[in-house]
C-alpha positions as CSV (number, residue, x, y, z in Angstrom):
1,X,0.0,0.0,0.0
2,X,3.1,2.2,0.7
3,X,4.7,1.9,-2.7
4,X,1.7,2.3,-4.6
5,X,0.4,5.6,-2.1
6,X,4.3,7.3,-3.4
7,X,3.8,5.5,-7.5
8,X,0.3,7.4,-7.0
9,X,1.8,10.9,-5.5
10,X,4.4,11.3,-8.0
11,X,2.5,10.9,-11.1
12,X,-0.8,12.3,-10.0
13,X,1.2,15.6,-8.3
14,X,2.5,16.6,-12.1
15,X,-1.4,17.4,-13.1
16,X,-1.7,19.3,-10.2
17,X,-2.7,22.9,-11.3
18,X,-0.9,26.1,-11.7
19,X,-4.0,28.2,-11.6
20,X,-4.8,29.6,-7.7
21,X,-7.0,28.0,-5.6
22,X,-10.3,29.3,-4.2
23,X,-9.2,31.7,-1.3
24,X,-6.7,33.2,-3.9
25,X,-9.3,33.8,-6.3
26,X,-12.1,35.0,-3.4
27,X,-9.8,37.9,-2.1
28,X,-8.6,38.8,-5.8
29,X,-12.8,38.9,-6.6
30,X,-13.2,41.2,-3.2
31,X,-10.4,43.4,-3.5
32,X,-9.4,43.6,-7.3
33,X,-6.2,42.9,-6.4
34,X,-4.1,39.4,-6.2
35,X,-2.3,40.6,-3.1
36,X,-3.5,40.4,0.7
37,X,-5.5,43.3,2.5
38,X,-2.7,45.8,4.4
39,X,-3.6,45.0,8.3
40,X,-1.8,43.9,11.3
41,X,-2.8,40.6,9.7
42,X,-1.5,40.7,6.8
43,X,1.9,42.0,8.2
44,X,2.5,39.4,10.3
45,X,1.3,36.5,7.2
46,X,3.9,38.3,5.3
47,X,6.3,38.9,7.4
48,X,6.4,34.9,8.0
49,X,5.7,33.8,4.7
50,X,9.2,35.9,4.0
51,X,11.4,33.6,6.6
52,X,9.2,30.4,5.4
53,X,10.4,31.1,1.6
54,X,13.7,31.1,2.5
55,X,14.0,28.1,4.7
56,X,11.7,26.0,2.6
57,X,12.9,23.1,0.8
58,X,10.5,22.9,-1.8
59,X,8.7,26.4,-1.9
60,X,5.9,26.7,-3.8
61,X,6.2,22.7,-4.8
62,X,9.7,22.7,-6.5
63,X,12.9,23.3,-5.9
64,X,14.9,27.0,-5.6
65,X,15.4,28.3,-8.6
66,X,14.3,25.2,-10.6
67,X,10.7,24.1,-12.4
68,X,11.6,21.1,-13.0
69,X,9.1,18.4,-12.7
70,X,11.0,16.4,-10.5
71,X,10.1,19.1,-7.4
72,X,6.5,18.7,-7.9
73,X,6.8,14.6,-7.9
74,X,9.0,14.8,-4.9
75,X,6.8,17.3,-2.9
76,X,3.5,14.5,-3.6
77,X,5.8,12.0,-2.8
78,X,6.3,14.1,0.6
79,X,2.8,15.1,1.0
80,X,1.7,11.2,0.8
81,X,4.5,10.3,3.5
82,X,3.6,12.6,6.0
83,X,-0.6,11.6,5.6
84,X,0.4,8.0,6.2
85,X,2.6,9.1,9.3
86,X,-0.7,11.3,10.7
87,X,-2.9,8.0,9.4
88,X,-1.1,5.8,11.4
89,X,-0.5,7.2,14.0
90,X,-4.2,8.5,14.6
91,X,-5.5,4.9,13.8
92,X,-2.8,4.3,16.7
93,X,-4.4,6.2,19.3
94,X,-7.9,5.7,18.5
95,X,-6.8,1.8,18.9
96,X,-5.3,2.3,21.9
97,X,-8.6,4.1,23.3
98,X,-11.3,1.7,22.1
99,X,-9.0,-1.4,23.2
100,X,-9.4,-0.1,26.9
């Protein structure tokens, strides 16, 4: 089930689309604008989106510097991994619980 979750994530993240999602498109259809609202907010969002795109490893789904396919692939793979991890480990503790 492992194998074919990351087979699954890194074919199926390449037609993954560019376009931006719904809360991207709601606040460019309320303000006219594709940029967040200037508030204290706002501020902070940016101020920590800054630091995360510079400590990211795969920012905005693909390497630095690089759109090459094999970023996007990687970051499903990625994605997939650390659903099963939450998976598991939920299904863990709800075990535990019920088998008391």
């Amino acid at each position: 089930m492992f194998i074919l979750t990351i087979i699954i994530a890194s074919i199926f993240s390449l037609f993954a689309s560019e376009q931006p999602d719904g809360l991207e498109w709601s606040v460019f259809k309320i303000i006219g604008e594709e940029k967040e609202p200037t508030s204290l907010i706002a501020t902070v969002h940016h101020f920590l989106g800054t630091i995360q795109e510079k400590i990211s490893f795969l920012p905005d789904y693909n390497f630095h510097n690089n759109q090459s396919k094999l970023g996007t692939s990687i970051s499903g793979i990625i994605g997939s991994i650390i659903t099963i991890i939450f998976a598991a480990i939920l299904g863990i503790l709800t075990n535990r619980k019920t088998n008391r």
